[in-house]
Structures are given as structure tokens and as C-alpha cells.
N, C-alpha and C positions, 0 to 999 in steps of 0.2 A: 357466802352470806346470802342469805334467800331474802329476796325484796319485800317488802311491805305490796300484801295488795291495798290498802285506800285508794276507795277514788277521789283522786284532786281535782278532777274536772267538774266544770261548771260554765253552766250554758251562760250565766249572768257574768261570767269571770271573761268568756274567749268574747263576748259580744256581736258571735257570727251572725251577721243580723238576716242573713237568707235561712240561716238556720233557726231561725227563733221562734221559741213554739213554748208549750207551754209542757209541763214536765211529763216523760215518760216513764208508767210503771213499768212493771215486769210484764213481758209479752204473755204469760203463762195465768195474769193475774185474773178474774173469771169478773164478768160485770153483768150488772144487772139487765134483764130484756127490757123493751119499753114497759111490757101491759105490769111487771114485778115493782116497775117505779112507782105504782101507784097505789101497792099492795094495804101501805096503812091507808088510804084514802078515802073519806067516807064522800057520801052520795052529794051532800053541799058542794064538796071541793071539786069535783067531778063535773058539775057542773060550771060553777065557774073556770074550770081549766080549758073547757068547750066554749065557753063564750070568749075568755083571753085570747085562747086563739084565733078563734074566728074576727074579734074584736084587730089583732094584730096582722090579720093578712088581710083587712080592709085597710087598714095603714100604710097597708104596702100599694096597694092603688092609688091609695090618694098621693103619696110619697112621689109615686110614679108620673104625675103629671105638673110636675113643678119645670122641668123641661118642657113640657108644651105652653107651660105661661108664659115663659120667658121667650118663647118663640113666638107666641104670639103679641107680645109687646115690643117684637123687632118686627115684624110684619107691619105692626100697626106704628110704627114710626116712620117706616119706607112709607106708609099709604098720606101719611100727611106730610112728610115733604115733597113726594109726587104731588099732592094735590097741589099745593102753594109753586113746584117749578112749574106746573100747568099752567095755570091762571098768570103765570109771568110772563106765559109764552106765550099765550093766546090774546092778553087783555081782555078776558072772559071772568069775572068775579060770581055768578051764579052756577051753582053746583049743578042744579036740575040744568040748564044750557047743556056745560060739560057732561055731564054725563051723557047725552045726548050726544055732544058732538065725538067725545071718545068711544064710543061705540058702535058712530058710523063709520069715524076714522078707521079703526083697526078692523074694522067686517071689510073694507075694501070694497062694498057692496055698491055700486053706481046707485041702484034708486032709493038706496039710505041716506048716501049722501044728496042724492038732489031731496026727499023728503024734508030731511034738515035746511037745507038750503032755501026750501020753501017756507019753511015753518020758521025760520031766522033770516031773515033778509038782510038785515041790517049788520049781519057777519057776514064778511066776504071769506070765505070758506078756502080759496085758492090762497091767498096771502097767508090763513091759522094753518093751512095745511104743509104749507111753503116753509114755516115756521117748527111746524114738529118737527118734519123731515128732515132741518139742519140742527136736531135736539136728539138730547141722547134718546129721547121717546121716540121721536123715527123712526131711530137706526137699530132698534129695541127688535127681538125677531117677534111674527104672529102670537100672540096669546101670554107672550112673558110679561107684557105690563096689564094689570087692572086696576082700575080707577076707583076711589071711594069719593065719596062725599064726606063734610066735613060733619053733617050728621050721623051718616054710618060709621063713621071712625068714631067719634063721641060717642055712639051706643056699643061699639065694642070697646072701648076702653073701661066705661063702666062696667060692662059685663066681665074682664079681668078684673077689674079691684071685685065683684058681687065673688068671681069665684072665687078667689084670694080669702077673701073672708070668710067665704062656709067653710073653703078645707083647714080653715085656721082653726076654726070651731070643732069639725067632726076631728080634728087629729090632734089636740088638745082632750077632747073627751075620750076620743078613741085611745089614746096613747098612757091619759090618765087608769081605763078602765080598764086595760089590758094589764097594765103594770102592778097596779091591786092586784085582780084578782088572781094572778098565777103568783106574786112574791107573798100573798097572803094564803094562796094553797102551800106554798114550798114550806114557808113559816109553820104551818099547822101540823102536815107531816113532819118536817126535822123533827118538830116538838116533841111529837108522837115516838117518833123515832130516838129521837136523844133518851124519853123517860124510858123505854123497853130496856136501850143498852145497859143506860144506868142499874136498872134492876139486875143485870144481869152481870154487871160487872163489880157492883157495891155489895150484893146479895141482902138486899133490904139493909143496910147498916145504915142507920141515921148518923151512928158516931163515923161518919167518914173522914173526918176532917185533918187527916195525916198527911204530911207532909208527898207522899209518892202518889194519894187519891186525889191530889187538888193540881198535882204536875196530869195524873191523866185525866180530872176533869176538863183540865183544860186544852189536854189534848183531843180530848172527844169533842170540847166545842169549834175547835177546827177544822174536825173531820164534820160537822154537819153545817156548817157555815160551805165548807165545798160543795156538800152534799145538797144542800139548801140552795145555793147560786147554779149550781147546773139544770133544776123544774125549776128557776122561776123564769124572769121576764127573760133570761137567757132560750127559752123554746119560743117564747113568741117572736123575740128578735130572728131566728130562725126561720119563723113562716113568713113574718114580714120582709127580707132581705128575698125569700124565694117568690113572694108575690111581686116583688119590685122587677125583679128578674124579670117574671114574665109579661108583665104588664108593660114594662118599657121597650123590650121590643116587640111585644103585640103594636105599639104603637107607633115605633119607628118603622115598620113593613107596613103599615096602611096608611104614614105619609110618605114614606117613596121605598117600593121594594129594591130597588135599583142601590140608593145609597148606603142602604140598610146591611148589604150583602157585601158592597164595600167596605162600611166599617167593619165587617165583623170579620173579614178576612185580614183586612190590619190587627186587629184583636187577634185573630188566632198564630199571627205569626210573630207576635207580642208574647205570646203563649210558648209557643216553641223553643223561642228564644229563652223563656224562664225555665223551662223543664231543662234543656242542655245545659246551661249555665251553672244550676241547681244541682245537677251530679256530678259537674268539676269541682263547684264550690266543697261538697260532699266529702270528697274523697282527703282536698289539703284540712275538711275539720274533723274527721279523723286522726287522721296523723297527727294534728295539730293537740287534739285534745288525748292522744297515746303516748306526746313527749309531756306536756305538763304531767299525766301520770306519772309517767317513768321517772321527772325528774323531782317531783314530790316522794312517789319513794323514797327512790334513793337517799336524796337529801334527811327523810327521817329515818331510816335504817342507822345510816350513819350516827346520828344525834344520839339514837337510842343503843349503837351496838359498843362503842367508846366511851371508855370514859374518862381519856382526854384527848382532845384531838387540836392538832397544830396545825392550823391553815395554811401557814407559812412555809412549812415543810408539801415536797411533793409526795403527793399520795394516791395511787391508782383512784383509789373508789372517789375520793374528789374531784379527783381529773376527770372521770367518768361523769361525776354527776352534774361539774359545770360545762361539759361539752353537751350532757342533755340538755342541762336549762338554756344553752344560746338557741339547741335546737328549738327550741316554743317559740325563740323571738323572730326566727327564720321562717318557721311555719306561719305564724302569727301575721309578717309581714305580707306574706305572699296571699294570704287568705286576703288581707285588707284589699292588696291590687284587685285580686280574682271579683273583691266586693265591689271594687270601684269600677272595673269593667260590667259589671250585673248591673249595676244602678245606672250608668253612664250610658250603657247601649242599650238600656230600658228605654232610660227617657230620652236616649237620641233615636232610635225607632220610632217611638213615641209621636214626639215631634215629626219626623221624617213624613210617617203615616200620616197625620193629619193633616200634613203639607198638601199629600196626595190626596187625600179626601177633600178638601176644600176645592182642590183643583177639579177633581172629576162632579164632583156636585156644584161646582161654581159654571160647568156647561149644562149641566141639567138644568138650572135656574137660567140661562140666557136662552134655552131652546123652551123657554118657558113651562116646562115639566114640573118645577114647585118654583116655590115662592124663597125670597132668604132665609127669611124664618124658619121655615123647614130647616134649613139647615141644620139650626139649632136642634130642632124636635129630634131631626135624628139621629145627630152623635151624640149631642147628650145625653138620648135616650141608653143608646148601645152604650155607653161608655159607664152611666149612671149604675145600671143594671146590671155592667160587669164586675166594676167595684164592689159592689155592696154581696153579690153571690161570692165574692171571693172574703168575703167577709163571713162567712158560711162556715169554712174552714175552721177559722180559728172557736166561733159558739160549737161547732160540733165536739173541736176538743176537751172541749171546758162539759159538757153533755155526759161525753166517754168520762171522764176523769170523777164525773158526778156519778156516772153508773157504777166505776171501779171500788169509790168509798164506798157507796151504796150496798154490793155485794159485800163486802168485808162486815159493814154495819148487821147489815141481814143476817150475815155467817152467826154474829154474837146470838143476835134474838131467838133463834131458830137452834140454840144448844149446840152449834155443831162445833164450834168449837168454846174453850174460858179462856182463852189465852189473851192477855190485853195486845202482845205483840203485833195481831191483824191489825189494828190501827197502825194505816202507814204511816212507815218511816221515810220516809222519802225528802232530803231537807228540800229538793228544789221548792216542794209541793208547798212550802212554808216559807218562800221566800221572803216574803212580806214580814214575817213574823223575825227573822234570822234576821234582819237587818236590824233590830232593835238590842240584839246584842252588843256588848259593850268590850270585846277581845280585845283587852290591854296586857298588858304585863303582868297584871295584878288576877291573871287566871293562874297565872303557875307558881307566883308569891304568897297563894293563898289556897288551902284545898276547903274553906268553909262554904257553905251553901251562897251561891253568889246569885241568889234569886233575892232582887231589890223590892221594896215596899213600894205600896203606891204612892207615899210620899216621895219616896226618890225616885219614882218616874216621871211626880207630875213636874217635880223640879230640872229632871233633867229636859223634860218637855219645853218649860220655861226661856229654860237658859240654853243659847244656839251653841250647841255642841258641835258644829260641824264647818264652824272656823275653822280656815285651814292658815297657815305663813305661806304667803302669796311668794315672801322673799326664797324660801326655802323650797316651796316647790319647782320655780323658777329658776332655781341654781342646780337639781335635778337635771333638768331638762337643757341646760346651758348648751351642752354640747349637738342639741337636734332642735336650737332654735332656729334651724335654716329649713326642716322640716314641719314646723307649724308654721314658720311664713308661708312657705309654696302652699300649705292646706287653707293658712287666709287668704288667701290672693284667690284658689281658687273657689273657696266658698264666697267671696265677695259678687263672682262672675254667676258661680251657679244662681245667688240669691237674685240676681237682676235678668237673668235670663229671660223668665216665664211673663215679670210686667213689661219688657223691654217687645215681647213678644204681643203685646196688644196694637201694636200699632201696627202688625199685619193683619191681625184679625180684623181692626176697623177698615182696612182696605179691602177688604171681603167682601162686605157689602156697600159697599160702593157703586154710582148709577154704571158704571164699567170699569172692571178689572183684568187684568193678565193674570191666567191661572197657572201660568209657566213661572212667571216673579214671582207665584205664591210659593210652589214647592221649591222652588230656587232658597228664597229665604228658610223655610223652614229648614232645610235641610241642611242650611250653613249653621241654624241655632242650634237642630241636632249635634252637628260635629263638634261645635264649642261644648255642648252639653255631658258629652261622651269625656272630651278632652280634659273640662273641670271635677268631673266625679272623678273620673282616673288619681286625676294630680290632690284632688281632696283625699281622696283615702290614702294616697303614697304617705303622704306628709304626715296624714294623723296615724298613720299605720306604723310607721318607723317610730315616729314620737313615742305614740300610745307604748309600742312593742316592747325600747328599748327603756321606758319608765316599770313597766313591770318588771324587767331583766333586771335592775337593778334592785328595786325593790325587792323582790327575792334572794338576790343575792346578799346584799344586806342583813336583811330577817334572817337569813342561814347561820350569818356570820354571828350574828347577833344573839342567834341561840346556843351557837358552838361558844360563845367568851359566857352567858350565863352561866349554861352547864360546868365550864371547867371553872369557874370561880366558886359556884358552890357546891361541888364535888365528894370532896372532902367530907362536910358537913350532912350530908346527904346521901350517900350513896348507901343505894339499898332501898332506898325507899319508894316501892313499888309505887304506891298512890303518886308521891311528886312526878317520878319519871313519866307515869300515864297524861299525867295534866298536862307535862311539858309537852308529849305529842299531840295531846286533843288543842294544846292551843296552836301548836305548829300548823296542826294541817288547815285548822280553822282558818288564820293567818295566810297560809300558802296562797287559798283562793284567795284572799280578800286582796291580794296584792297586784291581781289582776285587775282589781276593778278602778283602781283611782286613774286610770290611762283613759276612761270617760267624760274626767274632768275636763280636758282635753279638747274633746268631743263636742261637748257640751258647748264650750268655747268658741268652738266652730260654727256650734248652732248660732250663736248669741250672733257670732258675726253678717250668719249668712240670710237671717231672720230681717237684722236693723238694714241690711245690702235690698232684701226684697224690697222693707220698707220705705227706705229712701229712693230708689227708683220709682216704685209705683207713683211717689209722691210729689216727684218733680216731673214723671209724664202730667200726673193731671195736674198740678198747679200749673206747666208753661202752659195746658190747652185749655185753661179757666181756674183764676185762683180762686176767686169767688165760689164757686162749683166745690171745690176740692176743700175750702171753709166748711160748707155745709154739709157734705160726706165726712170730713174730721167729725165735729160735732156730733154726728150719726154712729158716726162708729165708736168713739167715747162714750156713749151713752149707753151704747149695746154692752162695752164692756163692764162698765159698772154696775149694768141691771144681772149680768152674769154673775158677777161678782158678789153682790148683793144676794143673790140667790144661791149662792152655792157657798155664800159665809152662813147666809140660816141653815143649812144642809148642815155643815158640822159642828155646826154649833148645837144643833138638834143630835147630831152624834154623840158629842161632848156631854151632854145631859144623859145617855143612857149609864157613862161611865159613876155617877153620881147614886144611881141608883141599882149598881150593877151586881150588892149582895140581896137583893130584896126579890126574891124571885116569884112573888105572885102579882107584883107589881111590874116587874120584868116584861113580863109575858105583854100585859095589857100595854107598855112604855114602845115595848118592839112593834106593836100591831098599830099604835098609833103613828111611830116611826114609818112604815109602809104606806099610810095616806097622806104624811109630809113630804118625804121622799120622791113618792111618785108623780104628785101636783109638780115639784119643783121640776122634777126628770120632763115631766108633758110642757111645761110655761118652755124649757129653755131649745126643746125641741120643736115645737110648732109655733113658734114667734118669726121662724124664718119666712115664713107665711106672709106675717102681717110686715118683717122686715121688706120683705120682696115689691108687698105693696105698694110702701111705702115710695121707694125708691123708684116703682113705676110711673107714682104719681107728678112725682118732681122732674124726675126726664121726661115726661112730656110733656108737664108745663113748659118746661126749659126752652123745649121743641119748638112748640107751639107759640110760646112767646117770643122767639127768633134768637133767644139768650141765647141759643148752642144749636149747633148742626148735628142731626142726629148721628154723625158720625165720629164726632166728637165726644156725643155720650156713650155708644160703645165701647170708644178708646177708654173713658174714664173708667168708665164700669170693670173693663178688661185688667186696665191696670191696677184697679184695688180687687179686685177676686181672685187673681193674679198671683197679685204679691202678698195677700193670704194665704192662696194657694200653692204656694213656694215655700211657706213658713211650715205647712203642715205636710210639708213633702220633705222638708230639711230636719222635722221632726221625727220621721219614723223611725221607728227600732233604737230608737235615743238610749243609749245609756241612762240609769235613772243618775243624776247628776246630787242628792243628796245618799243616796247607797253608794256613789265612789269618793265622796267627802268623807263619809264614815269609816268606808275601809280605807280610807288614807291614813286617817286619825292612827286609826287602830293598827295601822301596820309603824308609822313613825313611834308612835308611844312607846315601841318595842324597839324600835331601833335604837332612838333617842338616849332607851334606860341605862 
């Protein structure tokens, strides 16, 4: 019996989340050069595609120094609690005195100090001096401490919030103008583009309105919606991640070349680490994604080659095909581990390296070569800059996948071929769109056209289709609830990791630290870090595994009792039997995907774990404090919220007017200066957030409310335990596409 080739794989189904990219055409498939991207382009668009850019690699500069403010508002908080331990230790309360006497102090200079000594009589000089010396400013080496006044600290505070503000402004406009004007060049070419195909594909027929011209109108408007997303604000993001790039460590090597070179040598064996990892990982999603082949085959061979078949009785080719399908859950598992070791020794490297970082730039700062601050400038410079180029990656893909439609598109206008076929077919490419599929039972009970009205989409919009029976999922799983425990237990550890980790950071800067207890701790949160990803993915790995194993097995069985009960009635019927396998295989994947839910779960856990730790560091080090950061941050989330419910609600309205296409046109361009205002507000607010929060920690400061090391600790632990949330988010299964295909896989079970 010769196997079914389909392919069953699916990158949304296995969730290799090191593998996770965005879909692959055919290596053979031809794409368009840059300067052909621009072929419909008139001389207007042209224009503003030169200024978006240019507009967006200014964005990437300014972007670039949000690290130096934040360095400079730990400088300038070390400088006013130096100033006030001075004046405690001297009984000196005049700035102009001090300053004076701290710079005959530390010159060493004999006739500075007797100059001083002259010019201040009434300071006995050996007693303030007697007095540094048994202070940590003493015992401080030459040149490491500098003294402000409480004036020059108030004129540079000012000057952060001044620059706070302008780059609030210029990247608000810059961010606004950039996004217009390249999503309103992409808008105007697709346009262009879309009406050429259309001519060439309708052959001027105004009467198009047939039932297969309105499946590929709307396949065409797919294909230029890609085509459209890859020129627009997707190139400027592009130049802006590559200016960020350079501009951050342009400026991390001209506050300390020394530090700069150690980060980047932690970075690049961060690096290594992913590239090795990444072709073990490689090899089990292979294999991994050759047995879900082999075992979807199989399985519909079978369905399709019998026409009754008895599960019950032993049968080679079953035996065959359930020995495949354990294989996926085998592969499947082993890939999770290999994921949990990737992530695990990412972020205990991670960690490890920055342990050592702090530690070799925490002697740089005591042999007084920079300042704390610096600190800040320059890992988060290098680290800023790394992210975001790695972020490169993924806009170039979405570029390429824009060039690939693009040539096919071009193919039509250009006569070289009529075949509507050039429009890919590729479902990954449409995943978005595939999920709104409704694969019930009711595909192989029914061979009528199962394309629904927009009344029943906007009803089933309405009504939350993607309740799942908590009880029955639950009962699935019964048997590997020892394996979502150990995955909560250790997503609860991971989630507290990174705020529990602020409370070395605040000892960093500290008037004296041990750089050896630095990397000491860090390197113990590493090991926990490594140890918790490990046992998270074990747990969700099995779980996730053996919930699809079954679910497939299931759906097998469950098409083998349809088929042989309506057999009889049926057989011969080419169309039925066809449907019966397009919904199978449909099915097959989708039964991978509810082991997300799962997932998801995990997140939920390891998310509320970040939050309540960050939340009880800063409540025990100031509840008050931790009141008005709540506050702050509720606020931010509503104004997001608020902004991004007009966003689709502004969506929602184009659906309203979505047969009317002269109105269309003008509905979508006015769409692009909605859009991109709200895209600029919720991106450069961080600006005036950062501001904000500088203003209040130093009042804090400044009013003796909190010790500035206590406000780094709070700081640390809510950036932290954000920053934990959106590290426990990547590569997330989307948690409403695995409610869906749950739906859809039980439905069938169930019938």
C-alpha cells in the first residue's frame, strides 16, 4: 500500500519555539530585487519612502539613549546622597565650603590644603579630615569619588527631565511620520498592484461576481496585505533596529572601552551557545516533524484504503501506524527537554555573564575609571542593541516573504504566466486566516459550500466559541497531572527569579561592595534558572506530548467508527471519501495544538509568580512607594488599553464598509493616520513614563523618604518582574488557536 504523501507538519502544531519563523516557500521560488519592489512607484511615493527611512533611522538614535538617561539618573542619585553623607561628616552645610574642601581633600596637595585652611579658619581641617578617612569617602581610591553641589545636581536633573521631553517629542513625530509615510507608500503600490492583477486575472469582466472569483478575490487580497506589510513600516523598523545597533555601542565604547569589550564577549559566547544548541535542537525537529508525517499518513491511507476496519482485531498496518504516532510523543518530548536546556542555559549564561560583568566593572568604578552609572550606559547599551539587531531577523523574513509574493504578483502583470495557481498556496502563510476555520464533523456530514455569511461570522464573533469543559479537559490529562505540577512548581521559581534578582543589583551600587558575592549570587540564580527551564519544559513537555497522543489517537478511532457506520450508505462516493480525508488531515494538525493550552497555563502561573514577588520586594522596602508605582502602572495599562480598543474598533468600522470600494480606498488611508498616531502615543510615552518616575525617585531621595538604594531595588523589582512576564511569553503558543483546535478536535470525537 503506497503512503499518502500530505504533509502533516506544522510549525504552529510541534511549537518548536527555537524553530519558530515564519513560513518557508519553495527554495526555487524567484523574489523580487529591492530597486523591482518599487517598480509601480511613482515619484510622490519615492519620496516619502526616503524620508520614512531616514525619518526611522533617527528613531533609532534617539531610541538609543534611553540607556544613558537612566544612567544618568543613577549617577545623579549616587551625587546627592554623597552630597548629604558629606555634610554629615563634616558639619559643613555650604556647598561652595565643600566643594572647596573636597578638592583639596582628594588633590593631596599640602598648599591646597593649607590655602583652604587659610581661607576657612574656623574648620579645623585635621578633625574633617580625621573624619573622611574613617568614611567610606576616605577609604574611596584617588579620583573614584566626585563631589556635586546641590546646585549642580538640580541643574542636571532638570536637564534629564529637558531631555526626556524633546526625545518624547521628536520620536512621537518621528515615529508618527515614519509610519505614514512608508504604510501609505505600501497602501498605494498594493493598490496599484492589486488593480493590474485583477485585470489580468478577471480579463475586464465586471460580471465577476461567481462564486470561485470572490474565493480568489480574496485570495488575492491576502496576497497583497503580505505584500503590503513587507514595504511598509516593516523597512523602516529595519533601519531603526540597525541604527540602534550602532548608536548603542558607539556609546557604550566612549563611556568605558574596557567594559564594552566585556560585555560583548559575554554576548558572543551567549551566541555560540545558540548557534550549537540550535543544530541539536534541528536535528530532533526533523525527525520530529518526519514521524507526525509518517504517522498522518499512515493513519489516512488506512481510513481511505478499507472499507471496514476493526481496531480491535490485530492489524499490521495499525500496529505500524500506532507505533509511529508514540513515535511524535517521543520526539515531541525530547525536543521539549533539548527546549528546556536552550532556554535554561541561555538565561543561566545569562545571568552567570552579568554576574561577571558587574564584578569586573564594579573594580573599574572603585579604581575610579567610571562612575555607577556607567554601568548602566554600558550594558544596557550592548545588551539594548543586541536585542533589537536580533530582532533584524525575524523583519527581514517577513521583507523576503514580501519580495516572494511580490515576484509571483509581478509574474501575473507582466503576462508571463494566467494561471491563478501562482498565488501561494502555502497554508502556513495564512495562518491567521486558517484559524477561523470552523473543522467540525459537520465538514464530512455535509459536501455543500461551507463558506458562512457575514451574519454568521459576526454571530459567531459575538458568541465565545472557544469555551472549552475545564472538567473534560482535565480528565485527559488525569494521568500526567504529576507533570504539570513539577511545570508549576517550576514556572512559579522561574517567575520570581529575575525580581528576586534586584536585590543584588541594588547592592551594586552600593557606597562598597564584594564583586566576588556579586558573581557568587549571580551564578547560583543561573543554576536555579537552568534547573527551572529544564523541569518547566519536562513537565509541560510530557503533558503537552501525551495530550496530543491521545487526541490523535482518538480522532483515528473516531473516523475508523464513522466511516464503518456509514459505509454501506456511501460507499463509492468519491466527493464523501475526499472530504472525509481533507477533514482528517485538517484535524490531524489541529490536534497538536490544544497541548498549548497547557502552556499558556504555565504562563498564567509564572507571570502572577513574577508579579507577586516583585510586589512584596517593594512593598516590605516602602509600601507607600510601591502604592504609587501600583497607581502608575494601572494607569499605563488603561491608557494602552484605551488606545488599542480605538485601534480596533477603527478596524471594525472598515468591516462595515468593506463592499464599497471607492470609499474603501479613502476608509484604509484614513486607517494609516489613525493607526500610526496610536502605533507613535504608545511607543514614545515611555519617554515621558521614564520621566516621570525619575521625578518621584528623586524627590523620594531628596526628601530622605528612601535611600537611593532602595529605589533601585524598587525599580529593579517592577522592570524585573515585567521583564520575567515578557520572557515567559515568547514563542507562547497562541492560547485562543489551541482552544479552537480543541473545540474542533472533541467535536469529532465527541460525535
Amino acid at each position: 500500500m503506497t503512503e499518502s504523501t500530505t504533509d502533516f507538519s506544522d510549525i504552529t502544531d510541534t511549537r518548536l519555539e527555537v524553530e519558530n519563523s515564519l513560513p518557508n516557500l519553495k527554495e526555487k521560488e524567484s523574489k523580487l530585487s529591492f530597486s523591482q519592489f518599487f517598480k509601480y512607484c511613482i515619484s510622490d511615493d519615492k519620496i516619502l519612502i526616503f524620508f520614512g527611512i531616514f525619518f526611522s533611522a533617527i528613531l533609532g538614535v534617539c531610541l538609543s539613549t534611553i540607556p544613558l538617561r537612566i544612567g544618568d539618573f543613577i549617577d545623579l542619585l549616587i551625587f546627592l546622597v554623597r552630597n548629604k553623607d558629606i555634610k554629615s561628616i563634616t558639619n559643613i552645610d555650604d556647598d561652595n565650603v565643600l566643594g572647596e574642601l573636597m578638592e583639596a581633600y582628594f588633590s593631596q596637595d599640602p598648599l591646597k590644603l593649607k590655602v583652604f585652611n587659610g581661607t576657612h579658619p574656623s574648620i579645623n581641617l585635621n578633625i574633617v579630615s580625621s573624619k573622611l578617612r574613617s568614611s567610606y569617602i576616605g577609604n574611596a581610591s584617588p579620583g573614584s569619588i566626585t563631589f556635586k553641589t546641590i546646585d549642580n545636581i538640580w541643574d542636571d536633573f532638570y536637564k534629564i527631565i529637558l531631555k526626556l521631553g524633546i526625545i518624547f517629542l521628536i520620536s512621537l513625530l518621528l515615529t508618527y511620520c515614519a509610519k505614514v509615510f512608508l504604510d501609505l507608500t505600501a497602501f498605494n503600490i498594493g493598490s496599484t498592484v492589486r488593480s493590474l492583477v485583477s485585470i489580468c486575472l478577471f480579463n475586464n469582466d465586471k460580471d465577476n461576481e461567481t462564486k470561485d472569483n470572490k474565493l480568489l478575490k480574496q485570495k488575492l487580497d491576502k496576497e497583497i496585505k503580505i505584500y503590503e506589510n513587507g514595504i511598509g513600516f516593516n523597512v523602516g523598523k529595519i533601519f531603526r533596529n540597525i541604527f540602534i545597533l550602532i548608536t548603542c555601542y558607539v556609546f557604550a565604547f566612549i563611556y568605558s572601552w574596557k567594559s564594552a569589550l566585556i560585555t560583548l564577549a559575554v554576548v558572543a559566547i551567549l551566541f555560540i551557545f545558540i548557534v550549537i544548541l540550535r543544530y541539536i535542537i534541528h536535528a530532533f525537529v526533523k525527525k520530529f516533524k518526519k514521524a507526525i508525517n509518517s504517522a498522518g499518513s499512515k493513519g489516512l491511507n488506512i481510513i481511505n484504503t478499507y472499507e471496514t476496519i476493526n481496531t480491535e482485531i490485530s492489524n499490521p498496518e495499525i500496529d505500524d501506524f500506532s507505533k509511529t504516532l508514540r513515535s511524535t510523543k517521543t520526539y515531541g518530548i525530547i525536543t521539549g527537554i533539548f527546549n528546556g536546556i536552550f532556554y535554561g542555559g541561555l538565561f543561566g549564561l545569562f545571568l552567570i555573564g552579568i554576574g561577571f560583568i558587574f564584578k569586573k566593572i564594579n573594580d573599574f568604578i572603585n579604581k575610579g575609571e567610571m562612575e555607577r552609572g556607567d554601568l548602566f550606559k554600558v550594558v544596557i547599551s550592548i545588551l539594548f542593541g543586541t536585542v533589537m539587531f536580533m530582532k533584524i531577523k525575524g523583519l527581514i523574513k517577513t521583507l523576503n516573504l514580501s519580495r516572494r509574493v511580490g515576484a509571483k504578483l509581478y509574474k501575473i502583470i507582466d503576462n508571463k504566466t494566467d494561471s491563478t495557481e501562482d498565488l501561494i498556496e502555502d497554508q502556513d502563510s495564512y495562518d491567521q486566516d486558517q484559524d477561523q476555520e470552523n473543522t467540525t464533523v459537520d465538514n464530512f456530514n455535509n459536501n455543500d459550500n461551507n463558506e458562512s455569511s457575514k451574519e454568521e461570522k459576526e454571530k459567531d464573533k459575538n458568541n465565545n466559541n472557544n469555551n472549552i469543559n475545564i472538567g473534560r479537559f482535565i480528565s485527559l490529562n488525569k494521568r500526567y497531572i504529576w507533570a504539570i505540577l513539577i511545570g508549576i512548581i517550576a514556572s512559579i521559581v522561574n517567575g520570581g527569579i529575575l525580581p528576586f534578582i534586584s536585590l543584588i543589583i541594588s547592592s551594586v551600587f552600593g557606597a562598597s561592595n564584594d564583586g566576588n558575592k556579586i558573581i557568587k549570587y549571580f551564578s547560583i540564580f543561573g543554576g536555579i534558572s537552568l534547573l527551572a527551564y529544564l523541569l518547566l519544559y519536562i513537565g509541560y513537555s510530557v503533558a503537552g506530548e501525551n495530550l496530543s497522543f491521545k487526541l490523535r489517537k482518538l480522532l483515528f478511532n473516531s473516523f475508523v467508527n464513522r466511516k464503518n457506520d456509514s459505509n454501506d450508505l456511501e460507499n463509492g462516493n468519491g466527493n464523501r471519501n475526499r472530504n472525509i480525508s481533507n477533514s482528517y488531515i485538517s484535524l490531524f494538525k489541529k490536534a497538536g495544538l490544544p497541548k498549548g493550552i497547557i502552556r499558556n497555563f504555565g504562563f498564567i502561573i509564572e507571570a502572577l509568580a513574577a508579579l507577586i514577588v516583585g510586589f512584596i520586594i517593594d512593598f516590605l522596602t516602602e509600601w507607600k512607594v510601591t502604592l504609587i508605582l501600583l497607581v502608575i502602572v494601572i494607569i499605563i495599562i488603561i491608557a494602552i488599553m484605551i488606545i488599542k480598543y480605538r485601534k480596533s474598533e477603527s478596524n471594525d468600522n472598515e468591516i462595515e464598509i468593506e463592499e464599497i470600494e471607492i470609499e474603501e480606498k479613502d476608509f484604509k488611508k484614513k486607517k494609516i493616520f489613525t493607526n500610526s498616531l496610536y502605533y507613535a502615543i504608545i511607543h514614545s510615552i515611555i519617554f515621558l513614563i521614564l520621566g516621570l518616575i525619575i521625578y518621584l525617585c528623586f524627590t523620594a531621595v531628596k526628601t530622605e523618604f528612601l535611600e537611593y538604594k532602595d529605589v533601585i531595588k524598587m525599580l529593579m523589582a517592577t522592570v524585573l518582574s515585567f521583564a520575567s512576564i515578557v520572557r515567559a511569553k515568547m514563542n507562547l503558543p497562541d492560547m485562543n488557536k489551541a482552544k479552537k483546535a480543541y473545540k474542533s478536535v472533541m467535536e469529532v470525537i465527541d460525535k
